[in-house]
Every structure is written in structure tokens, then in C-alpha cells.
C-alpha positions in Angstrom: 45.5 -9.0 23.3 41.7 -8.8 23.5 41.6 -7.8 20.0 44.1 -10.3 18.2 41.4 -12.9 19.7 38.3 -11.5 18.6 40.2 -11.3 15.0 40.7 -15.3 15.7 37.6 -15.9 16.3 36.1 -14.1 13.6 38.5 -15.5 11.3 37.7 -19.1 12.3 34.4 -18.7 11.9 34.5 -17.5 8.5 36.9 -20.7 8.0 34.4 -23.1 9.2 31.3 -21.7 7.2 33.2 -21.5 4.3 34.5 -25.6 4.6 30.8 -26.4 5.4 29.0 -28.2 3.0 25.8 -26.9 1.9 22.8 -28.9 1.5 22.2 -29.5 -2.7 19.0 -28.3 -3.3 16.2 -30.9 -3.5 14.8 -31.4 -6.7 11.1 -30.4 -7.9 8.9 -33.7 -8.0 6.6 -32.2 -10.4 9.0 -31.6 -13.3 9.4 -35.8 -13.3 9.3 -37.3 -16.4 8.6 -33.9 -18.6 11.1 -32.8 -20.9 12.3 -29.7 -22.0 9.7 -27.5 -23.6 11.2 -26.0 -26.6 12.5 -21.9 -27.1 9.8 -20.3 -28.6 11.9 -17.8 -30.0 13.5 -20.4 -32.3 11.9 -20.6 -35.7 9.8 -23.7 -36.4 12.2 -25.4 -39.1 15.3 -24.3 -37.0 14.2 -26.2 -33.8 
């Protein structure tokens, strides 16, 4: 009996960590307003 309830508990645990929502990660406030620098690997008349 002491076993079946350390498998629920263990199990519910897992339940609830897994339904948490995890935080979005914030974005970088540096990168504002840049754009996309450009492959470099791409040729010149390709890009």
C-alpha cells in the first residue's frame, strides 16, 4: 500500500509539472530595431 502511494505521488507530480506553464523567455532589448544581418555564405548577387 505504501508503494502504490509513492507511485501516486510521483505520478502527480510529473502531471502537474508537465500542465505548468513555463515562463516565455524575455526578449533581448538590444536587438530592438536591427534587422537581420545577412548569410555571408550566400553569394553577393544571390542575396
Amino acid at each position: 500500500m505504501k508503494q502504490l502511494a509513492l507511485v501516486f505521488v510521483l505520478l502527480s507530480s510529473f502531471m502537474l509539472m508537465a500542465c505548468s506553464p513555463s515562463a516565455p523567455d524575455s526578449p533581448n532589448p538590444d536587438s530592438y530595431g536591427q534587422t537581420i544581418k545577412p548569410d555571408h555564405n550566400v553569394p553577393a548577387d544571390h542575396q
